[in-house]
N, C-alpha and C positions, 0 to 999 in steps of 0.2 A: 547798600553797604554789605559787603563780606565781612557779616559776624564769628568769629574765632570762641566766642565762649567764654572770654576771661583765660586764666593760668590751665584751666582744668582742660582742655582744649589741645590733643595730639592729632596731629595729622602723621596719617603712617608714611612712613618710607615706600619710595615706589615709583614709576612713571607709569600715564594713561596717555596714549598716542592716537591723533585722531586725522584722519587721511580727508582730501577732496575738499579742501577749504580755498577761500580767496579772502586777503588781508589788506588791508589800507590804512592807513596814516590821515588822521581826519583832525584839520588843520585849527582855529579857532576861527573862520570866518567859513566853515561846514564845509569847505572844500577838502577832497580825497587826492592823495597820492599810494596807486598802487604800489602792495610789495609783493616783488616774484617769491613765492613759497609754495609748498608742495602738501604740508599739512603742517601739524602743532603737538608739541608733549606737554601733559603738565605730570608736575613732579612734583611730591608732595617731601617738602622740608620742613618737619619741624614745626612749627604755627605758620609756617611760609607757602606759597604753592610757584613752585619757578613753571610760567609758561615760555616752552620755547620754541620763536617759527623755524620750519625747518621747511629746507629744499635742497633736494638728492641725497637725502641720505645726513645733512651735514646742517648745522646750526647757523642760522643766519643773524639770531637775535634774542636774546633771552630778556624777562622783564616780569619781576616779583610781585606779585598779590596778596596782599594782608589783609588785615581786617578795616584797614580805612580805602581799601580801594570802594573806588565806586564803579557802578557795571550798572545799565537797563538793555534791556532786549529791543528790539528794531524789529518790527516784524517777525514772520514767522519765523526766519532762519537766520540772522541776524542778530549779534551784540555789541554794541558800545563799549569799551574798558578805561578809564585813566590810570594808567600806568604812568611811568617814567614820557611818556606821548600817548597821543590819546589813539588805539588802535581799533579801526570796526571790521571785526571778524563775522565770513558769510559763510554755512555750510552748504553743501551740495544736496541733503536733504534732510529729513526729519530726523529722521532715526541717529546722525551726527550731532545735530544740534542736540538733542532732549538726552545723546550722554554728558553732555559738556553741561546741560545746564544742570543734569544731576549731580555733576561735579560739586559745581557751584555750591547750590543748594544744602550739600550732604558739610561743606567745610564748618557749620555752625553746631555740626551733628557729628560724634567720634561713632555713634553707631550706625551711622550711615553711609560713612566714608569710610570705603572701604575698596580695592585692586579689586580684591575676588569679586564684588557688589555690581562693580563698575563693567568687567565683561561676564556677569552671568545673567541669565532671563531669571528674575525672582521664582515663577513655578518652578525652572530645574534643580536652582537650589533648592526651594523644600523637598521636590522630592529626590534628591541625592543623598538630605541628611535623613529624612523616614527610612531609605532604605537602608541604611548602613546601622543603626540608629535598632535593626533586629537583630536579635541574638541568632535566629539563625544563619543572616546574612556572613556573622562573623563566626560565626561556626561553619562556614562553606570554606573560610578562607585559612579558618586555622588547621583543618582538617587537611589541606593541601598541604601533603608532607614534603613534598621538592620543597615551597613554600616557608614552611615554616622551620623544617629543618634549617635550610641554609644558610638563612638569617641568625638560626640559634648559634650556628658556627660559626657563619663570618665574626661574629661578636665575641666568641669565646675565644674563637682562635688567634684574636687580636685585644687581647684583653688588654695590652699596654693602653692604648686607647680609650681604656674606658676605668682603667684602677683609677681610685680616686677623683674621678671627673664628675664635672658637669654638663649633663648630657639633657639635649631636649629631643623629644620623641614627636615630633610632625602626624598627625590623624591616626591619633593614639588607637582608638578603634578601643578593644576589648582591654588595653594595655599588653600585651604579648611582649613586645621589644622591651616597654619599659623593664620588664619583668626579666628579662635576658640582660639588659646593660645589668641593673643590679647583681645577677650571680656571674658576672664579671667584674665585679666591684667597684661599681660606678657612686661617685661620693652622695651625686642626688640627680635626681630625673626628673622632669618640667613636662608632664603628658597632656598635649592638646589634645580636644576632641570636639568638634565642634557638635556632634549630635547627640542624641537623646543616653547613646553608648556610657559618655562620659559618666553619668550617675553607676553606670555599673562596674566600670573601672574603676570607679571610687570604691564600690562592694567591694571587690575581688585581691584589691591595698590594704582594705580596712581585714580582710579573712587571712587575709596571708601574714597579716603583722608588718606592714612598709611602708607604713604614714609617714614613719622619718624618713621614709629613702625616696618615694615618690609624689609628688603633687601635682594632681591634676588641675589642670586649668580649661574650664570649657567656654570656649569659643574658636574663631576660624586667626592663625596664625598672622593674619592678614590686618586683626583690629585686636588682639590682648599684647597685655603687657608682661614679661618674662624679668622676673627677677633680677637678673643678670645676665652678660655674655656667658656662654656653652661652651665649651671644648671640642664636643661632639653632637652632630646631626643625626637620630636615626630614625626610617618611615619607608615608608610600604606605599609609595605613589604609581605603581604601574597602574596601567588600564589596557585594556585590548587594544596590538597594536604598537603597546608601550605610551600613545602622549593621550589615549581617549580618557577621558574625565578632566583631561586639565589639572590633575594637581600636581604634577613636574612642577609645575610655575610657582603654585602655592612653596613644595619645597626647597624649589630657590631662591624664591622671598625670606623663607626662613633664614636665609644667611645673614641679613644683618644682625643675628644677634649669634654668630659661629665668631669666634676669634682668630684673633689673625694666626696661622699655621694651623687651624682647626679639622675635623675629618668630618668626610659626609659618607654614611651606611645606606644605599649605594653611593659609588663614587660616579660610576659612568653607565649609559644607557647608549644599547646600540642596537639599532631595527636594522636587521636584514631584510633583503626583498629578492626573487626571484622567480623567471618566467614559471608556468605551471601548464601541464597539460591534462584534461582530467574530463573527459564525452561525457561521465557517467555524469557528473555532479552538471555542467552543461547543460545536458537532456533534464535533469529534473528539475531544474529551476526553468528552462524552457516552457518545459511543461505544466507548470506549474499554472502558467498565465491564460492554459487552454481550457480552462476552465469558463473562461470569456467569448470563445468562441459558440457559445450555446448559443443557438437561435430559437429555442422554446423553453427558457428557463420557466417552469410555472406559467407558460402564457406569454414570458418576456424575452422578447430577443438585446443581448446583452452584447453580442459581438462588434459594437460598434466602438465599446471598450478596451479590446484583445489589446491594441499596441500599447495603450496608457498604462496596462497590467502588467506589459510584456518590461517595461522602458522602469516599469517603479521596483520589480520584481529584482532586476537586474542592477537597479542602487542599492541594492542592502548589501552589505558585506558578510561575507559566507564564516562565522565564527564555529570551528571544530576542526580536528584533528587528521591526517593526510599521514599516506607512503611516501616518503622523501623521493620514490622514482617518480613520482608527479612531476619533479621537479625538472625541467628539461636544461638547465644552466648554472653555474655556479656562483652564487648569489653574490649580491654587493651591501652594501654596509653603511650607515650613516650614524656618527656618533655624538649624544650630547654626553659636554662633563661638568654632573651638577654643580661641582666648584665653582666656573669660572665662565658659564656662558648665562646667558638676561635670559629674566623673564619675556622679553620684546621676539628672542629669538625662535622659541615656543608658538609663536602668532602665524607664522609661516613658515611650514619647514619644504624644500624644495630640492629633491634627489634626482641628480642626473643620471641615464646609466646606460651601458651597454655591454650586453650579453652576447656570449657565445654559445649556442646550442649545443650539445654536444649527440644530438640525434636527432631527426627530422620528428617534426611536429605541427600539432594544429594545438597553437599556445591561445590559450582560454582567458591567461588574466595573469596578475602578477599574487604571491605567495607573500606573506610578511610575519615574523615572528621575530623574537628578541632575546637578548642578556643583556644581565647588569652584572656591574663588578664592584668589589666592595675590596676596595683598593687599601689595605690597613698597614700599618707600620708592621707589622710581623708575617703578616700574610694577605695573598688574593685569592678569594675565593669566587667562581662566578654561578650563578644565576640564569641557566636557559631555558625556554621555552620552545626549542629547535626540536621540530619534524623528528627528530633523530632522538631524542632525550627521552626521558618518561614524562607522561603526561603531567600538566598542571592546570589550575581551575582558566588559567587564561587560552587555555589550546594555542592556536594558531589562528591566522585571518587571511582570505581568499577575495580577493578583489577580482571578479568577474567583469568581461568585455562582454557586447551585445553580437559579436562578429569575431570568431577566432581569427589568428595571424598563424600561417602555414609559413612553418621557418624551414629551412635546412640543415643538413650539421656545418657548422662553422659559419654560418649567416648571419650576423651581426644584427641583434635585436635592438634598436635606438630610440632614447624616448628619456620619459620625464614623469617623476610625479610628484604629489605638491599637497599638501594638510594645509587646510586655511582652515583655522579656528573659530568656532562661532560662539553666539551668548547661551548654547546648549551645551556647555562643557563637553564639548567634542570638535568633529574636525569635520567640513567638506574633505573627500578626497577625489584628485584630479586626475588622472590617467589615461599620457598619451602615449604611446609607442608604432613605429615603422620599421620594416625592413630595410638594410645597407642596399642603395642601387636601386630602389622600388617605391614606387610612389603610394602603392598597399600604407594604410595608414590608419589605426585604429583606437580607440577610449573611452572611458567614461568617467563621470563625474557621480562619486557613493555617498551616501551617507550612515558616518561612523556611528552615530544616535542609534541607527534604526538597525542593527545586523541582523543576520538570520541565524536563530542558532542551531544551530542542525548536529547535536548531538545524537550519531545513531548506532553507539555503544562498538559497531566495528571500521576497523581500516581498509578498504577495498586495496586492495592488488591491481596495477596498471596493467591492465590485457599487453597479453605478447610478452612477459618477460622470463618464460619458459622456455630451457633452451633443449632440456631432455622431458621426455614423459614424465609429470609427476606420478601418474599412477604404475608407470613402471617402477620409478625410482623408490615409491611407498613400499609396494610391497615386494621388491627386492632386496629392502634392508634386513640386513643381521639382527639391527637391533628394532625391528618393527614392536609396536606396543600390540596387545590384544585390542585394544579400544583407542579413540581419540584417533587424535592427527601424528602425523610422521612431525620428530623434531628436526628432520635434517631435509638434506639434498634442495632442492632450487625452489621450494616450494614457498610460504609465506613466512616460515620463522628459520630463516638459513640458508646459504651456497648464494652462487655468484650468479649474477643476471648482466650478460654482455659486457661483463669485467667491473661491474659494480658489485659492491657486500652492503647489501641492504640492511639497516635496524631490521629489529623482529618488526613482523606489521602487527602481531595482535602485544602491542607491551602491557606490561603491568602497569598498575595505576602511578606507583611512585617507585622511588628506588629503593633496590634491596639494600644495599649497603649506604652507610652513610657519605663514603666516599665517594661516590659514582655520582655527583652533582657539583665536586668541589673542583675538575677544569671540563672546559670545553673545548674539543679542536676543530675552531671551523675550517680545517682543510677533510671534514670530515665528506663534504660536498665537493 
């Protein structure tokens, strides 16, 4: 029997979709009649759970689960159901079944049923909340002044939005937002947090005197219960990348408790991507793996490892910061809008694209970084992370081939890449791309878990984009300093390089003015 618990017994809102099943109609004389289906959602309503078969895309049949169904297992990969007809469900393998039956299992349990539960590996989850869960963690992110400013603004600057509302704050963290709706005059604020944080965010309410303005609730969005419907949505769900960590989803979960015409802080999320050319960073990741090439390490010859090093070196994603001239194309753009797209859509995101060079190249990999925009009744304010902006704690991400793509100018770069999400609160990334006309065809397959972070405090300069003597051009200036570097002519911080105006390469850490974060022109590329 599927035990519900009695009254006390919420199953959260939500769907779990489960791929590579075969389904049958199992008669009372134990004969089957196959149904053509492609996989199954269950959706969790209420004390209810609707399972539904799908095939292409599209609902073939829906049929509700309560606490008097009955259900046994059949073998390893096999269950039983009496439904509305009695249906025997077969996975494809282990790992399908044993989410389905935690399904099962968790419906007589509210603290085990749970979206978030259901696609994460329980280790990732603990340690996702230990590390957030430090003060210094949350002092890395509040100290990020593009960060934290822009948030304070988009809020202030849209205060309509938040005067006398009811606003809930999504992985409240330290409370920082809650803390901003309130000196926008928000009527009360709902702060989740599902880590060890929360107890300190409670501190930080109780020192500041906001018991009545803010109440924290510690758990995951996913399994507490919220007072009431919100007005307003606000949360800090980027991860490198923009979807790494997985909690987009978390955030858009959150909406069933947003009211109908209600606002989410961010509104929309948009990863750019574009080709990249870059020897230097190439060679040392190259090199990196020739470390395996030793044939008397201590005694041990080790090189029989070289390509396994070479191949694993070359899945990490390159996390830190780039010269926009890296950039050999003018990027493309893939956008979610947390209002109005599924948590389902998040499981696999799939960018088509094609590029024009705009100079010959030995293209390395593809570049990716992001804005969000916090689309408010009075003002847009946006949120960048672009090569070109002042740095933030999320830099940029560099997706590395094992075999560059030698393009031309105007040579049509073609290809595809693709995020499939895993129970590491992250994402496989896929990466194919070809030449127009040329069977040249190159990619790899990264993992967004593992990056490499390779903060190494400066910006190289792409060789060649010198069109006069720097060291002419230094000390032939008027205005030469006694010391340091020339701030002008073609060199790293100023003039034009084969009709490009480059960002400064060595920038400041954040922006000087508070304005200089609130638009972005991506025809800056």
């Amino acid at each position: 029997m599927l035990s519900t618990g009695g009254d006390k017994m919420k199953i959260e809102n939500g769907t779990h979709t489960l791929y590579s099943v075969s389904v049958s109609e199992l008669s009372e004389n134990l004969s089957t009649t196959s149904i053509d289906v492609q996989g199954m959602s269950l959706t969790f309503r209420g004390k209810e759970v609707v399972l539904s078969l799908l095939n292409k895309g599209c609902e073939v049949s829906n049929h509700v689960m309560s606490e008097e169904t009955e259900r046994c297992s059949c073998g390893k990969l096999s269950w039983i159901l009496r439904l509305d007809k009695t249906l025997m469900i077969k996975f494809a393998n282990e790992k399908s079944e044993r989410e389905f039956r935690e399904i099962l299992e968790g419906l007589g349990d509210p603290a085990r049923l749970s979206i978030f539960k259901a696609r994460t590996e329980e280790s990732s989850a603990s340690q996702y909340f230990q590390f957030y869960g430090y003060l210094s963690q949350q002092q890395n992110m509040l100290q990020d002044y593009v960060r934290t400013s822009t948030f304070q603004r988009a809020i202030l600057d849209n205060h309509t939005d938040f005067q006398d509302k009811i606003v809930l704050d999504v992985g409240a963290g330290s409370g920082i937002l809650s803390f901003f709706a309130v000196q926008a005059g928000a009527k009360h604020v709902y702060a989740v947090e599902a880590s060890g944080m929360a107890e300190h965010c409670r501190e930080l309410i109780k020192h500041n005197k906001y018991e009545d303005k803010i109440t924290v609730i510690h758990g995951m969005i996913e399994e507490v219960e919220i007072p009431e419907q919100v007005d307003t949505i606000i949360s800090e769900p980027m991860g490198y990348m923009l979807y790494n960590e997985r909690m987009l989803e978390t955030y858009i979960h959150a909406r069933k408790w947003l009211k109908k015409e209600g606002r989410m802080f961010p509104t929309k999320g948009t990863l750019y991507l574009a080709p990249f050319s870059d020897e230097g960073l190439f060679q040392e990741v190259s090199n990196k793996a020739n470390f395996w090439y030793q044939t008397f390490f201590y005694g041990v010859d080790l090189s029989n490892l070289r390509q396994q090093a070479y191949t694993e070196y070359f899945k990490q994603p390159i996390v830190d910061t780039f010269d926009p001239r890296h950039l050999v194309a003018k990027p493309i753009k893939h956008t979610t809008d947390f209002l109005s797209d599924s948590e389902d859509s998040l499981k696999k995101i799939s960018v088509d694209f094609t590029f024009y060079p705009h100079t010959a190249a030995h293209v390395h990999g593809l570049a990716f970084w992001f804005d969000v925009s916090f689309e408010g009744s009075q003002k847009t304010v946006f949120l960048s992370t672009a090569p070109s902006e002042p740095l933030t704690h999320w830099y940029q991400v560099r997706c590395l081939c094992e075999t560059p793509l030698y393009a031309r100018p105007g040579q049509p770069i073609i290809g595809n890449v693709t995020l499939i999400s895993n129970k590491r609160q992250s994402y496989d990334v896929k990466l194919e791309m070809n030449l127009a006309g040329s069977s040249t065809k190159v990619g790899n397959v990264l993992d967004l878990k593992n990056p490499y972070f390779r903060y190494t405090g400066a910006v190289a300069i792409p060789p060649g984009t010198h069109n006069t003597s720097p060291s002419e051009q230094y000390w032939s200036s008027d205005s030469q300093p006694q010391t340091g570097y020339s701030t002008g002519g073609t060199g790293a911080a100023g003039g034009n390089y084969n009709g490009y105006t480059p960002a400064p390469t060595v920038k400041a850490p954040y922006p000087t003015s508070p304005n200089s974060y609130n638009v972005y022109d991506e025809n800056t590329y």
